[in-house]
MIDRENPA-777847 format. One record per residue: residue number from 1; residue in one letter; x, y, z of N, C-alpha, C, O, CB in turn. Coordinates in steps of 0.2 Angstrom, whole numbers, plus 2048, in hexadecimal, padded with zeros to 3 digits. Each point is the difference from the previous one (the first is absolute). Last residue first. Glycine has a CB too. Example, Ala and Ser with C-alpha at 12.3 -4.5 7.8 and 13.67 -1.06 7.14 Angstrom:
n, res, n_X, n_Y, n_Z, ca_X, ca_Y, ca_Z, c_X, c_Y, c_Z, o_X, o_Y, o_Z, cb_X, cb_Y, cb_Z
2, S, 840, 7F5, 823, 804, 806, 801, 7FC, 805, 803, 803, 806, 801, 803, 7F7, 7F5
1, A, 7FC, 7E7, 80A, 7FC, 806, 800, 804, 806, 800, 805, 7FF, 803, 7F2, 7FB, 803
END
This chain:
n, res, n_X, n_Y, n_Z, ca_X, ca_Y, ca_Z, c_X, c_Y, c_Z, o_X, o_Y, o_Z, cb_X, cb_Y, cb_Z
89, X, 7C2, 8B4, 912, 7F9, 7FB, 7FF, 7FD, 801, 809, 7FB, 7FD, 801, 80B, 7F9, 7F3
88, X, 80C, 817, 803, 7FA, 804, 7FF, 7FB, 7FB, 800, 7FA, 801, 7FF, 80C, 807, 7FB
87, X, 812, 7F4, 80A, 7FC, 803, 805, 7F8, 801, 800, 7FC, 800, 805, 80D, 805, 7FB
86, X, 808, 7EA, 7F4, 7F8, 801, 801, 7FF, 806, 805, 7FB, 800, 804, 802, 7F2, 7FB
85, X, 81A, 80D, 7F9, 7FB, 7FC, 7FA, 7F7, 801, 802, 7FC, 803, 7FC, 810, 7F1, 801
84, X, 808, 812, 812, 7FF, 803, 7FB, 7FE, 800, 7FB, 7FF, 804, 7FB, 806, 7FD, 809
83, X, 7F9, 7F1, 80E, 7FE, 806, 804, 802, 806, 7F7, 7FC, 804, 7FF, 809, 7F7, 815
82, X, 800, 7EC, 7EC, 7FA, 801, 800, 7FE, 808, 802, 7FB, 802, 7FE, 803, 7F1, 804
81, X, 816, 801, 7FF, 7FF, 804, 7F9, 7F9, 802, 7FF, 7FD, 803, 7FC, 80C, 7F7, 7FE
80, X, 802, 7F7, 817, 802, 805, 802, 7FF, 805, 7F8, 805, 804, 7FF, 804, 7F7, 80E
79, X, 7EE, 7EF, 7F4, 7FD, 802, 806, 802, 809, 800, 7FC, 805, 800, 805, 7ED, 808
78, X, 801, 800, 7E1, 802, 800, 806, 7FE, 805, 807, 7FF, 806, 7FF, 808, 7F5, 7F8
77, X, 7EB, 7FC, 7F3, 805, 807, 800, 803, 7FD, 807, 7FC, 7FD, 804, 7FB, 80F, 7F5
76, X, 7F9, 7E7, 7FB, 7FF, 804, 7FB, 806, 804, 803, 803, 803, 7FC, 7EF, 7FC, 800
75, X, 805, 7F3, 811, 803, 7FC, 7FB, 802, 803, 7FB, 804, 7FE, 7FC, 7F4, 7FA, 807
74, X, 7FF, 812, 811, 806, 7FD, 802, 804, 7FC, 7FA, 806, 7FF, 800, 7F4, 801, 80C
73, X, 7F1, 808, 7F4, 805, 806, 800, 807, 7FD, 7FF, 804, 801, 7FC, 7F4, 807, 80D
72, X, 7F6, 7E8, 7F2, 7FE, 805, 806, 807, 803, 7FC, 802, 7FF, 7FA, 7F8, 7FA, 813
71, X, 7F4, 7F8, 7E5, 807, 802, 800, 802, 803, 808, 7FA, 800, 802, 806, 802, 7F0
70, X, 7F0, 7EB, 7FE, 7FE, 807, 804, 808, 801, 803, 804, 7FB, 801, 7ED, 804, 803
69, X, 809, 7F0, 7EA, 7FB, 805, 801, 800, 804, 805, 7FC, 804, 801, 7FF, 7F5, 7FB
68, X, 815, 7F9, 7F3, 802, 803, 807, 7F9, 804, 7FE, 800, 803, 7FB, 810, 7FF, 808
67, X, 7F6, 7E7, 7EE, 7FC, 809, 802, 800, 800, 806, 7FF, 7FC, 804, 7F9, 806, 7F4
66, X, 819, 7EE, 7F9, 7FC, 800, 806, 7FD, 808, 800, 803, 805, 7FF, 804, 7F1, 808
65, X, 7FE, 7FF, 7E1, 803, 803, 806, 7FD, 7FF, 805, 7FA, 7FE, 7FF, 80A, 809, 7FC
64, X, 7FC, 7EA, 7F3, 7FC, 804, 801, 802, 802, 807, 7FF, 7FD, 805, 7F8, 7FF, 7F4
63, X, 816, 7F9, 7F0, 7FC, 7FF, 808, 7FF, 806, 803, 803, 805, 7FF, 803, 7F2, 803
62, X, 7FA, 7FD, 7E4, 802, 807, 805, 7FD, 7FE, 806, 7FA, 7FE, 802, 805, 80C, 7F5
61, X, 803, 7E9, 7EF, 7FB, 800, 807, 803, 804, 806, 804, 7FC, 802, 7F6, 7F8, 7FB
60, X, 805, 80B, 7E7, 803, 7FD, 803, 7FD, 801, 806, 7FA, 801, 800, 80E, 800, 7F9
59, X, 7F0, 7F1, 7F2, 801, 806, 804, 804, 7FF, 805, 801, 7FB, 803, 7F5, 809, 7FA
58, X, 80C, 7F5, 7E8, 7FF, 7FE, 807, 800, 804, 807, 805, 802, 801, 7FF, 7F6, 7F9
57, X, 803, 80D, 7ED, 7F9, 7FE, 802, 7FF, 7FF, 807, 7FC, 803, 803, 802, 7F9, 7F2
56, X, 815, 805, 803, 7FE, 807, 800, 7F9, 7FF, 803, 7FE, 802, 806, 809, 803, 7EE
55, X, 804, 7E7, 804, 802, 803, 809, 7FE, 806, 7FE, 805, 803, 803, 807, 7F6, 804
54, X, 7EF, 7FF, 7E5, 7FB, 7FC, 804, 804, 801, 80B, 7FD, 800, 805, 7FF, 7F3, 7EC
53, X, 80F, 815, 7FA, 7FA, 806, 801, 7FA, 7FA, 806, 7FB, 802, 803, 806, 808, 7ED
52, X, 817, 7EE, 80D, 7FF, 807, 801, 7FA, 802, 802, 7FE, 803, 805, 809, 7FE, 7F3
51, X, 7FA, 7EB, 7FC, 802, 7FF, 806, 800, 807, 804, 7FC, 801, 804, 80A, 7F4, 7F8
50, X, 7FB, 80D, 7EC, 7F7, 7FB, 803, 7FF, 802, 806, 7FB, 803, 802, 805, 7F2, 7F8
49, X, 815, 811, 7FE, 7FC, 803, 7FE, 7F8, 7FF, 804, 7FD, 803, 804, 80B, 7FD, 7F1
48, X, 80A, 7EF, 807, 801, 804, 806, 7FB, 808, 801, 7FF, 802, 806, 80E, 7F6, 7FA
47, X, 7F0, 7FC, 7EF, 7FD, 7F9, 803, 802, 804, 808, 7FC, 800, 805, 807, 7F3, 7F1
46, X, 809, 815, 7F3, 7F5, 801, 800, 800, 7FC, 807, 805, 7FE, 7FC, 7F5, 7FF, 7F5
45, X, 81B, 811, 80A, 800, 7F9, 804, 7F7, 7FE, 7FF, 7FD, 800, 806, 80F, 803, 803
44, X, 800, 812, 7EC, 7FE, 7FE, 806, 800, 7F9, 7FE, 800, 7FE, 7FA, 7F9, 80C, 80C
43, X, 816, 80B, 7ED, 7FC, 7FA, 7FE, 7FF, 7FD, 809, 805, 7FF, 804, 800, 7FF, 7EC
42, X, 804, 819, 802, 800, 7FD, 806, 7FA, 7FB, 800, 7FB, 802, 7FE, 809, 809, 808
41, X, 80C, 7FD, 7E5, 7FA, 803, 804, 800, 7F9, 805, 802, 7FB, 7FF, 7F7, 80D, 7F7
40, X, 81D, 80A, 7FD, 7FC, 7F7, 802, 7FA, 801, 803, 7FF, 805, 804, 80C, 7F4, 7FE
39, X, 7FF, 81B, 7F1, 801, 7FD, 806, 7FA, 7FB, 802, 7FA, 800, 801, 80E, 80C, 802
38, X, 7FF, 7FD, 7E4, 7FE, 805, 807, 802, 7F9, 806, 804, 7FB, 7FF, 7EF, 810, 7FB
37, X, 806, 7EE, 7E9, 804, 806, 805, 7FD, 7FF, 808, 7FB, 7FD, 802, 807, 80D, 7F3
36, X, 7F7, 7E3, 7FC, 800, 803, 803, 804, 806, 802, 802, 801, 806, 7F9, 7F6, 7FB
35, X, 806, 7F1, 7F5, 7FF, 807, 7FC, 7FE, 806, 801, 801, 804, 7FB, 7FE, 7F6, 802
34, X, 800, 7F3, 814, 801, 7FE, 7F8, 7FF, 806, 7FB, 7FA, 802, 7FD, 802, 7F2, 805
33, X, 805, 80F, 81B, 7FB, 7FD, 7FA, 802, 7FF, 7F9, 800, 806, 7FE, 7F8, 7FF, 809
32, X, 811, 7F9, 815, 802, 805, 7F8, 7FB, 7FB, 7F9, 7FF, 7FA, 7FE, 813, 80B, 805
31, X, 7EA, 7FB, 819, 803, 7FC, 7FB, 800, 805, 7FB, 7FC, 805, 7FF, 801, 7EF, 804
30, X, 803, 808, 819, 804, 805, 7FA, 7FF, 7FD, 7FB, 803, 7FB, 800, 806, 80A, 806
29, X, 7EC, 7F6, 811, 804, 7FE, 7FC, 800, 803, 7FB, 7FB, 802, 7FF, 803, 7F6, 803
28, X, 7F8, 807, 81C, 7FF, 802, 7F6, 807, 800, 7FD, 805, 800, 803, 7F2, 809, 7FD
27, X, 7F7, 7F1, 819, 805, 801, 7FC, 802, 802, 7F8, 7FB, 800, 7FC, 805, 7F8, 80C
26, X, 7F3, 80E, 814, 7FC, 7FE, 7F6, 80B, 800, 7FE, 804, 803, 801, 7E9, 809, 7F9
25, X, 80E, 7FC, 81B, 7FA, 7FA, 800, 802, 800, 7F9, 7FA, 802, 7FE, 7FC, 7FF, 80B
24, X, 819, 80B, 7FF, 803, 7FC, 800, 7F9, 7FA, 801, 800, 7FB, 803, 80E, 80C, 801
23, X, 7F7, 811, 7FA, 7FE, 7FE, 808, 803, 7F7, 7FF, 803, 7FD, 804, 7EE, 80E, 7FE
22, X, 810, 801, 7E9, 803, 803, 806, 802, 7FE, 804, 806, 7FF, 802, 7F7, 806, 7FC
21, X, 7F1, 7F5, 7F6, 807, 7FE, 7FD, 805, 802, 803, 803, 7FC, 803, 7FA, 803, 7F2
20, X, 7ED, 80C, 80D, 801, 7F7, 804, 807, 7FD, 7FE, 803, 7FD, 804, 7EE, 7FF, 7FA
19, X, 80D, 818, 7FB, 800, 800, 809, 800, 7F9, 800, 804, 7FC, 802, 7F4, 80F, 804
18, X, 802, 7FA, 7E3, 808, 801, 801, 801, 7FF, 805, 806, 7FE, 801, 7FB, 808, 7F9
17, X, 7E9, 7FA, 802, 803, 7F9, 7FE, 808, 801, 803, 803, 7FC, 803, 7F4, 801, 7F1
16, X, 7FD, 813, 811, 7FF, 7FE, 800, 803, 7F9, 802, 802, 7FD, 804, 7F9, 80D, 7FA
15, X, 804, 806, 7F0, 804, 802, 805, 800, 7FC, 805, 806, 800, 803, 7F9, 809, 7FA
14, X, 7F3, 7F3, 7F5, 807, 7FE, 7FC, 803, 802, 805, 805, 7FC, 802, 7FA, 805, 7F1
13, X, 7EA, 800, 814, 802, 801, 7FE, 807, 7FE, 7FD, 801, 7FC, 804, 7F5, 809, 7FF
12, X, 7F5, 7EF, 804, 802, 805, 802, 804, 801, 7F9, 7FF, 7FD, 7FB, 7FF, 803, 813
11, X, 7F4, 7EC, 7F7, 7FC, 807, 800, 804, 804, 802, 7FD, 802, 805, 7FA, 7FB, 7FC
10, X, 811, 7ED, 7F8, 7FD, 802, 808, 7FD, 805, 801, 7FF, 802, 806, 809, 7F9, 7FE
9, X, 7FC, 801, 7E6, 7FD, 7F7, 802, 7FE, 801, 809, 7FC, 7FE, 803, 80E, 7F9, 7F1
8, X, 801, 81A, 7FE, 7FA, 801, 7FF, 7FA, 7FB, 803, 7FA, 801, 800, 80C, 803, 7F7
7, X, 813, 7FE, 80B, 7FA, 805, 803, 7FB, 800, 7FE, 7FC, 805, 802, 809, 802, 7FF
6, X, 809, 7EA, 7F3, 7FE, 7FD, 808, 7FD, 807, 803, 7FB, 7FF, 803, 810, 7F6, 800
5, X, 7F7, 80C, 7E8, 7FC, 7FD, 7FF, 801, 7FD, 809, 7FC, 7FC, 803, 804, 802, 7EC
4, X, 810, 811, 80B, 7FB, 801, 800, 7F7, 7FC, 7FE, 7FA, 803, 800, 812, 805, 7FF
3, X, 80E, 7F3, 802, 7FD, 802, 805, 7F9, 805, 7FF, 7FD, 802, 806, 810, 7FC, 7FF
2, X, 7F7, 7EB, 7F1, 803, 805, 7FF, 7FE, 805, 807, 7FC, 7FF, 804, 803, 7FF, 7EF
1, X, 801, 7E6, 80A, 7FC, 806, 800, 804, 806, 800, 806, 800, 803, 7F1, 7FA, 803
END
């Protein structure tokens, strides 16, 4: 696959495709095309492609902070900073 036929195949864009190659998810091959001027074109792996956009797909799952519902003074500011921070409370 070209690189443009794999942004298209994971719905983004070529630049993109270039990060993943980067980052070192997606591999790529240099081939010089038969007759072709200019600089060799970037050829994918169809199958590792496949394998790619089916872990894109998969959700991911985040852990859910603890919620702090009520706070005192004390948690928010040390005892001896309170007299210049809350006078006014």
């Amino acid at each position: 696959m070209l690189k443009q036929q794999v942004a298209e195949f994971l719905g983004c864009s070529q630049k993109t495709v270039e990060r993943y190659v980067h980052e070192g998810k997606l591999s790529v091959r240099y081939e010089k095309t038969p007759g072709a001027r200019g600089k060799p074109k970037a050829v994918f792996d169809e199958q590792q492609v496949i394998r790619f956009k089916q872990e894109l797909s998969k959700p991911t799952y985040l852990s859910i902070p603890e919620v702090v519902t009520e706070l005192s003074r004390e948690d928010l500011l040390p005892e001896d900073k309170w007299g210049a921070n809350f006078a006014e409370c």
